[in-house]
C-alpha positions in Angstrom: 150.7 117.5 44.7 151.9 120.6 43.1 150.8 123.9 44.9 150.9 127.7 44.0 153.9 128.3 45.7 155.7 125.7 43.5 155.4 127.2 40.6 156.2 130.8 41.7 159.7 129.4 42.8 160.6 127.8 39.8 159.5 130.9 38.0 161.2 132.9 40.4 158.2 135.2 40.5 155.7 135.7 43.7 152.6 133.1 44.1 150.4 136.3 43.3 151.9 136.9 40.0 151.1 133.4 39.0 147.5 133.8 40.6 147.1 137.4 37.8 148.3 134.9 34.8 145.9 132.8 35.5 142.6 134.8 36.4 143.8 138.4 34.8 146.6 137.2 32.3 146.2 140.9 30.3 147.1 142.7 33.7 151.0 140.9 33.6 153.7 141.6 30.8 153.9 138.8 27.7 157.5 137.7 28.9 156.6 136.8 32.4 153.0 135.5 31.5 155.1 132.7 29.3 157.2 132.4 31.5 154.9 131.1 34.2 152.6 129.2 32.2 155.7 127.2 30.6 156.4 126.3 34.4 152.7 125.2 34.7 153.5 123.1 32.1 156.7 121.3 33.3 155.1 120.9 36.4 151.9 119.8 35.7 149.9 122.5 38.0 146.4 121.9 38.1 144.8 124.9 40.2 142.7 124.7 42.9 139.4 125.5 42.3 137.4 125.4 45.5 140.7 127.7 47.2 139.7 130.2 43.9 136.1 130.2 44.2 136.2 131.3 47.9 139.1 133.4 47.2 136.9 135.2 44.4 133.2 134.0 45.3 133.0 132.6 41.6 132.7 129.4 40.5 132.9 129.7 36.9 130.0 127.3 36.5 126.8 128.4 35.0 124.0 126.4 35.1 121.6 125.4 32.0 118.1 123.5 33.0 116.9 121.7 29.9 113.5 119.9 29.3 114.5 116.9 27.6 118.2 116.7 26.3 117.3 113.6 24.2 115.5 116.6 21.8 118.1 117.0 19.3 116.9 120.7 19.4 118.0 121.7 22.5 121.3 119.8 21.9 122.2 122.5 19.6 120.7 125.2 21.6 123.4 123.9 24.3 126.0 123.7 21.7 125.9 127.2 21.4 125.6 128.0 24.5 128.8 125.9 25.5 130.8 127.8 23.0 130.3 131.1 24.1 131.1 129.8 27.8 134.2 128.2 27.1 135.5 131.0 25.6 134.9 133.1 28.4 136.1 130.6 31.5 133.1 128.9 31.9 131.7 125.4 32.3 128.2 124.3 31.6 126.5 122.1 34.7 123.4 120.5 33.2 120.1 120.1 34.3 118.0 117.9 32.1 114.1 118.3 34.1 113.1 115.5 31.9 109.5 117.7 31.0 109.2 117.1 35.2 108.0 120.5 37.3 109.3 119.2 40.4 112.9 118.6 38.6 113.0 121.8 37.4 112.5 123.4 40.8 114.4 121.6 42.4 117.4 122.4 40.2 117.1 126.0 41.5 119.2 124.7 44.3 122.0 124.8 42.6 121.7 128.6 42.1 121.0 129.2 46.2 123.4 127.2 46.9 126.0 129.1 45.2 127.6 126.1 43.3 126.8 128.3 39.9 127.1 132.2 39.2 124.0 132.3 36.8 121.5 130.4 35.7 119.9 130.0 31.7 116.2 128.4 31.5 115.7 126.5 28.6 112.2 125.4 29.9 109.8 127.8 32.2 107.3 125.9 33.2 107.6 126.5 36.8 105.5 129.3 38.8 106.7 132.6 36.8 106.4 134.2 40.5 109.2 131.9 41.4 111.4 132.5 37.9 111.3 136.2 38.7 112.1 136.2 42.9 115.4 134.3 41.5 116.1 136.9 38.8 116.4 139.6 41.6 118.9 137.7 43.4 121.0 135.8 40.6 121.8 135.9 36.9 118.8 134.8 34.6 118.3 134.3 31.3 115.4 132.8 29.2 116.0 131.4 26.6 113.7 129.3 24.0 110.8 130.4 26.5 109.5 133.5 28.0 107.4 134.6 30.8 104.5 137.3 29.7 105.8 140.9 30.7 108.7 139.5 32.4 111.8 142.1 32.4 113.8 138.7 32.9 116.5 138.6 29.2 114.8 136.5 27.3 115.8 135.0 23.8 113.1 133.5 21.5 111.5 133.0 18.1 107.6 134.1 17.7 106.2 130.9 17.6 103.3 132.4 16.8 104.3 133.6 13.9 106.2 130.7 12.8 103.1 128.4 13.4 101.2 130.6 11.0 103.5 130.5 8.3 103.4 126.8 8.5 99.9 126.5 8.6 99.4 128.8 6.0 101.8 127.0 3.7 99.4 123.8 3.9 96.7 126.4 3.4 97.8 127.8 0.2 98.5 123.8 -1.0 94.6 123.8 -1.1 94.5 121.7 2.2 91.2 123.0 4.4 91.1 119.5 6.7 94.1 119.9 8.7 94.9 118.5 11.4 97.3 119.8 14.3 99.3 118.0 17.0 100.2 120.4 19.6 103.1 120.5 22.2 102.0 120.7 26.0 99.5 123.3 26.5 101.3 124.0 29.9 103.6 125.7 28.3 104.2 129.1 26.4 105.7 126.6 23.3 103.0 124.5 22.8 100.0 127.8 23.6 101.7 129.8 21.0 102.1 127.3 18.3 97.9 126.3 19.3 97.3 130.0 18.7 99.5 130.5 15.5 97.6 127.3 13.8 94.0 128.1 14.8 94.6 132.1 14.3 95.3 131.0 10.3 92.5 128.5 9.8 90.5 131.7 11.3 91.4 133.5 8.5 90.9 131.9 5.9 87.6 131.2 7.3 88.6 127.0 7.7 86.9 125.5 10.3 88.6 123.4 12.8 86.9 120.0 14.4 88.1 120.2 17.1 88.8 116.1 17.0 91.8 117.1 15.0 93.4 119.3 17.4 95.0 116.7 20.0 98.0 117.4 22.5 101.6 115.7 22.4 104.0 115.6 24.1 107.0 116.7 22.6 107.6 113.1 21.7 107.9 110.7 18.6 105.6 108.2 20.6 103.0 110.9 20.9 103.0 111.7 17.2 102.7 108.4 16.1 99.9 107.4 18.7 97.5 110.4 17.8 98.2 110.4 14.0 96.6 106.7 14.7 93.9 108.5 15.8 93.4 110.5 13.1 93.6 107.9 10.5 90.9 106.1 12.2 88.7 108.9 11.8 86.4 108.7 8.7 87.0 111.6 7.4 91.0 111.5 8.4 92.8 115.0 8.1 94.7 115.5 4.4 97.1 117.6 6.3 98.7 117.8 9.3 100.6 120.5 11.4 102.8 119.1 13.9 104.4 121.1 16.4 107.9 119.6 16.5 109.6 117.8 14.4 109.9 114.6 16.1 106.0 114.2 16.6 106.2 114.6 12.9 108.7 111.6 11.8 106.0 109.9 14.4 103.0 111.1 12.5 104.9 109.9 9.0 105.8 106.6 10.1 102.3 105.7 11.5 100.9 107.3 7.8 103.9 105.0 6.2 102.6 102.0 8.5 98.8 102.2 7.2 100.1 101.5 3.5 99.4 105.8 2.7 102.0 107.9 1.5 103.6 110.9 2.5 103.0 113.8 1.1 100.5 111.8 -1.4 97.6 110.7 0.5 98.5 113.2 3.5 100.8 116.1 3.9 103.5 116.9 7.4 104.8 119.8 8.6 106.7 119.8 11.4 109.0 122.6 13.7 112.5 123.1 14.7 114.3 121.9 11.2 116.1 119.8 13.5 119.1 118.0 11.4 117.2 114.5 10.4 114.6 116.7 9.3 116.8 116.9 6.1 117.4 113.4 6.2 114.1 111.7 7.4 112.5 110.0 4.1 110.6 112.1 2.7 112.4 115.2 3.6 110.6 117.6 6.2 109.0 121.0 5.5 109.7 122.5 8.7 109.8 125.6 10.5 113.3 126.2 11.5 114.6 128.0 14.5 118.4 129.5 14.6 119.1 126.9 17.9 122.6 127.6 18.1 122.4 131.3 17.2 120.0 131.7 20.5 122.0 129.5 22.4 125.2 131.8 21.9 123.2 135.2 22.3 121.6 133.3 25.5 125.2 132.9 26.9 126.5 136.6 26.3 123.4 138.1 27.9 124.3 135.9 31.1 127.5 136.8 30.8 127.1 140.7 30.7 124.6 140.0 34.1 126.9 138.3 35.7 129.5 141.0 35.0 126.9 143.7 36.5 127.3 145.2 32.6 124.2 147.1 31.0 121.6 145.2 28.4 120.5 147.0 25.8 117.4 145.3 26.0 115.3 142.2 27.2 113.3 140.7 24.5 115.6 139.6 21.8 113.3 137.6 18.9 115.5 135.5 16.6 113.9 134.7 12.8 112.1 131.8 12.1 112.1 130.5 8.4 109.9 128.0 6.6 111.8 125.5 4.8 110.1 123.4 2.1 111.1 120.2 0.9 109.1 117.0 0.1 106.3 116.4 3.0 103.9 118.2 1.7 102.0 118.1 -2.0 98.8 120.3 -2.9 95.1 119.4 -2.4 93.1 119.7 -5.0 89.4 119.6 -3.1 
């Protein structure tokens, strides 16, 4: 195996010369930098990187806890992410929870163990009391999520706000029977979206049965299964709000498998504009979130913590936009 001290002969340079080009290459001239890194290359040198991290108490790994990686949203949160890491040195150790609270806990072994320098939280669903006594001692960043009056960096779109502007849209179509499948109610995702839908229907003085507000999961199963439900109803919705976009393609398909048609018998809106929202027949009208955008801002914030460098501030809310394309047709009552 090829050590340190290999390289520093052939260069004729000292071993801490070659340690500087590789960890600080901006504090050692061009000429020598080259120098060294084309006898890396002859030789093959691969670095030792349990000797560097106790050398330097780094580990240039940050960790990522996702909820459910198979959501091609988060995929491109991490994406962006990733790309902001690799730049800067770091790999990306990740934690998919799998929408389990025992997972996601347990994950924050990792950080007290030391085998990562910071942490970013793509779910929160754990105690917020536990979130925040890990802030104090390690890098944290939320990202996706937040935690109510939390001072921990936190990157996010007000799903609120974007759940209103969906349901408004169906509003305005002329719908007043709309129906809305929710994500889990445990978390801050699926509340807001609840609140955003029923806040509208408030105010245009709609009233909601409360048999068409059901909970999902996140899942295409769980929009197809209570989109059943509704369409047994006898009075089924002529609308429906979904809170993500694969409970929508779930809520289509079961319209689809009833012999109805999308958007003519019943209208879909979904969230994320993930990309088969674009491609899913009939297209999706969608609420779409900048994934990779806060995955990149996520990253930079984590970065500047771990370098002890000053945030401007905490709360940083990305823009949501309504996309329309062919779900969704208006209601003439």
């Amino acid at each position: 195996m090829v050590r340190i001290i290999d390289v520093a002969k052939k260069a004729n340079v000292s071993t801490a010369t070659v340690s500087r080009v590789l960890s600080k290459p901006n504090t050692v001239t061009e000429e020598t930098t080259e120098k060294v890194l084309q006898v890396i290359k002859e030789l093959n040198y691969q670095p030792n990187a349990l000797a560097r991290q106790l050398r330097t108490l780094e580990t240039k790994t940050i960790l990522v806890i996702v909820p459910d990686i198979t959501n091609p949203f988060f995929s491109k949160v991490l994406r962006g992410i990733e790309s902001v890491a690799v730049i800067n040195g770091y790999q990306v150790l990740l934690g998919d929870t799998g929408n389990d609270l025992e997972r996601e806990n347990g994950y924050l072994n990792i950080l007290l163990q030391k085998k990562a320098d910071g942490m970013v939280l793509l779910t929160a669903r754990m105690k917020s009391k536990n979130i925040e006594e890990m802030a104090l001692k390690y890098p944290v960043v939320l990202a996706c999520e937040y935690i109510e009056g939390s001072a921990i960096p936190t990157v996010s779109i007000n799903n609120i706000s974007g759940a209103q502007k969906a349901t408004e849209y169906l509003v305005k179509l002329g719908h007043k029977r709309i129906g809305f499948i929710s994500g889990p109610l445990d978390g801050v995702i699926g509340q807001d979206r609840l609140k955003g839908f029923y806040q509208t229907m408030t105010r245009y003085n709609l009233t909601v049965e409360s048999i068409l507000v059901q909970e999902g999961d996140f899942s295409y199963e769980s929009g197809f299964n209570i989109m059943n439900q509704f369409l047994d109803l006898n009075h089924p919705p002529t609308a429906v709000f979904a809170a993500n976009d694969e409970m929508a393609f779930g809520a289509i398909n079961a319209i689809s498998s009833k012999g109805l048609s999308v958007p003519h018998d019943i209208s879909v809106v979904g969230f994320d504009d993930i990309k088969f929202s674009s491609i899913f027949k009939p297209a999706l009208t969608t609420i779409s979130q900048p994934a990779f955008e806060m995955g990149t801002m996520a990253m930079k914030l984590l970065i500047k913590l771990m370098n002890k460098e000053e945030i401007e501030r905490h709360q940083y809310l990305m823009e949501d936009q309504l996309i329309i394309r062919d779900s969704c047709s208006t209601h003439l009552s």
